[in-house]
C-alpha positions as CSV (number, residue, x, y, z in Angstrom):
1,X,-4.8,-6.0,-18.4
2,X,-3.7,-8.4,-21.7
3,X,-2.5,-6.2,-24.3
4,X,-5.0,-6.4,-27.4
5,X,-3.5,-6.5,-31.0
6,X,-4.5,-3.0,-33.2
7,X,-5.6,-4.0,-36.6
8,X,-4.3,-0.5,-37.9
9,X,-7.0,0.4,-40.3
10,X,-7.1,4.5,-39.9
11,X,-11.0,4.6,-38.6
12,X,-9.6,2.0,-35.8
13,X,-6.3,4.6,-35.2
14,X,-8.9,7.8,-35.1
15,X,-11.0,6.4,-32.4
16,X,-8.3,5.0,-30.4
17,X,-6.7,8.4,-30.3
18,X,-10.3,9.5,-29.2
19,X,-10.5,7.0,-25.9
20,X,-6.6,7.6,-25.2
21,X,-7.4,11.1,-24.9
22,X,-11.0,10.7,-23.2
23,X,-9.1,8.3,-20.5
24,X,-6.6,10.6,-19.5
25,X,-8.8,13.4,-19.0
26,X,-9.6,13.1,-14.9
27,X,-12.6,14.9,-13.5
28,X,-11.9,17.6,-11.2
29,X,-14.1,16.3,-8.1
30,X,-12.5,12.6,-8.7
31,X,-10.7,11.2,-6.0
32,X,-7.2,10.2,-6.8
33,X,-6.9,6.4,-5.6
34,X,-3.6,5.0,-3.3
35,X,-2.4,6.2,-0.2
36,X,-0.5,9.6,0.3
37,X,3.1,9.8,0.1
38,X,3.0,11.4,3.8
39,X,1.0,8.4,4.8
40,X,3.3,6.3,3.1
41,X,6.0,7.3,5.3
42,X,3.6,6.4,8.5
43,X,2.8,3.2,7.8
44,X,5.3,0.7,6.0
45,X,3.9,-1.5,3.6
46,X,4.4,-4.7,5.7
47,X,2.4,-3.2,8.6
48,X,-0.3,-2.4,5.9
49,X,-0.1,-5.9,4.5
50,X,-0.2,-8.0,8.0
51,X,-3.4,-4.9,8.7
52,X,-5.3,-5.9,6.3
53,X,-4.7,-9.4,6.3
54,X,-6.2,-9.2,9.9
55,X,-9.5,-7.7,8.7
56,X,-9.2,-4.2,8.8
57,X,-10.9,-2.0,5.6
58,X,-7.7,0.7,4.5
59,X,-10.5,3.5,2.8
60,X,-8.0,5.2,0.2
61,X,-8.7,8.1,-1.3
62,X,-7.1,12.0,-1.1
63,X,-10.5,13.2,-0.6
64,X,-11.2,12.4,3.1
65,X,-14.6,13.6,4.4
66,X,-14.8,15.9,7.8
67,X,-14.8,13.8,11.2
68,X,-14.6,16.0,13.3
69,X,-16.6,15.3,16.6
70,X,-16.6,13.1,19.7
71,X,-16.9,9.1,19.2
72,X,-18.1,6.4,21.9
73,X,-16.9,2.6,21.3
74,X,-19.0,0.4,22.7
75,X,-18.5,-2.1,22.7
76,X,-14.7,-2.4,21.6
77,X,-14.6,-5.9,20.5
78,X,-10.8,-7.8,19.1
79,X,-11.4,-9.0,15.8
80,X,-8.4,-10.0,15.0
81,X,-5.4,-11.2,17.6
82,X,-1.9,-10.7,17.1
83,X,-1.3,-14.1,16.3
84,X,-1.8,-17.4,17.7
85,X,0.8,-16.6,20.8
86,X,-2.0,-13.4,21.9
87,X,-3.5,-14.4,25.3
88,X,-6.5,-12.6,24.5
89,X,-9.3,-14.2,21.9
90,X,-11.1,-12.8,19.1
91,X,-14.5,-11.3,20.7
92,X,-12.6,-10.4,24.1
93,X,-14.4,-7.1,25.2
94,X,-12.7,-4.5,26.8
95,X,-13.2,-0.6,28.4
96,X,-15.0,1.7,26.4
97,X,-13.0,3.8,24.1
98,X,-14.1,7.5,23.1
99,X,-12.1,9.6,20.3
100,X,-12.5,13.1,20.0
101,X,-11.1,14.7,16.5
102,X,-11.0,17.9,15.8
103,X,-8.8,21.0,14.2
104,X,-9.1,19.1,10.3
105,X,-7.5,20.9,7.7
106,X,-8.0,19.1,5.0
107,X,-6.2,15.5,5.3
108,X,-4.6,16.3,8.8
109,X,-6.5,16.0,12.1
110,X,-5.9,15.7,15.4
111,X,-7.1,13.5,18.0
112,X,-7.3,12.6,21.7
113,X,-9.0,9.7,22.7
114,X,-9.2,7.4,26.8
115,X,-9.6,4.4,27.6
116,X,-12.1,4.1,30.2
117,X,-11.8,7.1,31.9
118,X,-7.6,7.3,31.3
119,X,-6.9,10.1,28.8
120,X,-4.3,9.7,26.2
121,X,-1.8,12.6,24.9
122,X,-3.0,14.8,21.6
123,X,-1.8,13.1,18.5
124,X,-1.6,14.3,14.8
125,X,-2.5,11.8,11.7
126,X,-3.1,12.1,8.3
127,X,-7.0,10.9,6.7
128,X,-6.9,8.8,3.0
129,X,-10.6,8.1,1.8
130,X,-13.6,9.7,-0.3
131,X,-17.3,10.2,0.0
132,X,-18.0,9.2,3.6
133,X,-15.3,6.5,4.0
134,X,-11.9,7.5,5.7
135,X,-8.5,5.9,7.1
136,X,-6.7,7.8,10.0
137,X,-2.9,7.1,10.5
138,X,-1.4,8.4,13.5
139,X,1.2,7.6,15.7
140,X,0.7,7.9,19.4
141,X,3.3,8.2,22.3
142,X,1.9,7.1,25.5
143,X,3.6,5.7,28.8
144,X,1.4,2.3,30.6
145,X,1.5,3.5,34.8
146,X,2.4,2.5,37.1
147,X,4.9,0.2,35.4
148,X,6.2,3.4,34.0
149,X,7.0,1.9,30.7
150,X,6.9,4.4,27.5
151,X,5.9,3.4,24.2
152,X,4.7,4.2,20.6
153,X,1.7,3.0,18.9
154,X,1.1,3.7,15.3
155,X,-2.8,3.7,15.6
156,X,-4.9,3.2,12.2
157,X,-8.7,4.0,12.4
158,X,-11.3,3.3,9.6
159,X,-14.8,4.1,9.3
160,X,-18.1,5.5,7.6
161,X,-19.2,8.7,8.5
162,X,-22.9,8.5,9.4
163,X,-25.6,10.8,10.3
164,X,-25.4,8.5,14.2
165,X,-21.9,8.5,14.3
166,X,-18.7,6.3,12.3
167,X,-20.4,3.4,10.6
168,X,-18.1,0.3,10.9
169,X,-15.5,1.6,13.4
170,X,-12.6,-0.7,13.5
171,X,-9.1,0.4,15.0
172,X,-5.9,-1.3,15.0
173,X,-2.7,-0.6,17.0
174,X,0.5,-1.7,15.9
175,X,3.2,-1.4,18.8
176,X,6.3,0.1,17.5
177,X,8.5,0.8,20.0
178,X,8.6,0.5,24.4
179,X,11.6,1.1,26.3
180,X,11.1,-2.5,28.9
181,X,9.2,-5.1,29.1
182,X,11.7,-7.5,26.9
183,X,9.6,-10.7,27.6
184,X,6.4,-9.2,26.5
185,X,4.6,-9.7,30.0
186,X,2.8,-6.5,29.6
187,X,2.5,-5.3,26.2
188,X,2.0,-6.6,23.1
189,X,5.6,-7.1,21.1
190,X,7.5,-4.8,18.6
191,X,5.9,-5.0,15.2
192,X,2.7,-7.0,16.2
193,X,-0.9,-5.6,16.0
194,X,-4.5,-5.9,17.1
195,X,-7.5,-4.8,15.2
196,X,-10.5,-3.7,17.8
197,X,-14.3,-2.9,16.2
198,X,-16.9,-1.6,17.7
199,X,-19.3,-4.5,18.4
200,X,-23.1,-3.1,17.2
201,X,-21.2,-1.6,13.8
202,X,-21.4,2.3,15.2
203,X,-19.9,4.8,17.1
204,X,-22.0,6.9,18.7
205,X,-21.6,10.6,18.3
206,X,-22.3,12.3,21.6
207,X,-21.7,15.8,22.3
208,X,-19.2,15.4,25.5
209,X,-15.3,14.0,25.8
């Protein structure tokens, strides 16, 4: 914001002291804006910039609502590719997804989600957001059979908590580290994402993982 200039007459300081002290007064149930400084230490600020860039919504907030539950994906469409080298296109379908959070307390969660019917390990994340909007940042350890190749995702999931299930789903997966595949035959490379969202807008809640 341009800085306006004060014309000092002492009605105009009164009343400026008035707003200064109006503006700094926050209300208690008033989210505070940004991104955690634990989430901070999740996600760098590059990864966040090239995320959004490729279309994902980052919900901030430090008042995350409850999402605890069990999530179907369907179907999980690529919005975004990891650039123009990706061998898959934007609207490429793939297997189902379903996420099952649970144990929040208060912006920490975990999560366990498959692919198809292949399970993944339990992961902890931290939730940004407000009202019914949220951000998960986790990062996931998983190994890709039966090339037997270990790697690290940090996974970022965003969403609209709905009375059907998330409104908007999108996930994106940034690969962070794998011990092979140097030529990037198999996975995606270091430091490259995709962003995935559900294709009808909403996934549904069901009652089963």
């Amino acid at each position: 914001m341009k800085n306006s200039l004060n014309q000092f007459r002492p009605g105009f300081l009164v009343m400026l002291g008035v707003f200064a002290l109006a503006g700094g007064c926050k209300k208690d149930n008033e989210p505070t804006s940004g991104l955690s400084a634990k989430i901070q230490t999740i996600v760098p600020q590059a990864t966040l910039d090239d995320l959004k860039a490729k279309g994902i919504r980052i919900n901030e907030g430090s008042a995350p609502p409850n999402i605890e539950g069990i999530f179907v994906v369907n179907p999980m469409r690529l919005l975004s590719p990891y650039n123009s080298d990706d061998t898959y296109s934007k609207g490429r379908v793939i297997d189902d997804q379903t996420y099952k959070f649970y144990e929040q307390s208060g912006s920490t969660i975990k999560m366990e989600f498959k692919e198809g019917t292949t399970k993944r390990p339990v992961s902890t994340g931290e939730l940004s957001g407000s009202g019914n909007k949220f951000t998960l940042f986790i990062n996931t350890n998983q190994t890709l059979m039966p090339e037997n190749i270990d790697y690290s995702t940090l996974r970022v999931i965003s969403g609209e908590i709905g009375t059907g299930g998330i409104i908007n789903f999108q996930t994106a997966t940034t690969l962070t580290k794998k011990n092979g595949d140097s030529k990037n035959l198999i996975l995606i490379p270091i430091n490259q994402a995709r962003v995935w969202e559900d294709g009808d807008q909403l996934a549904k809640k069901v009652s089963t993982y």
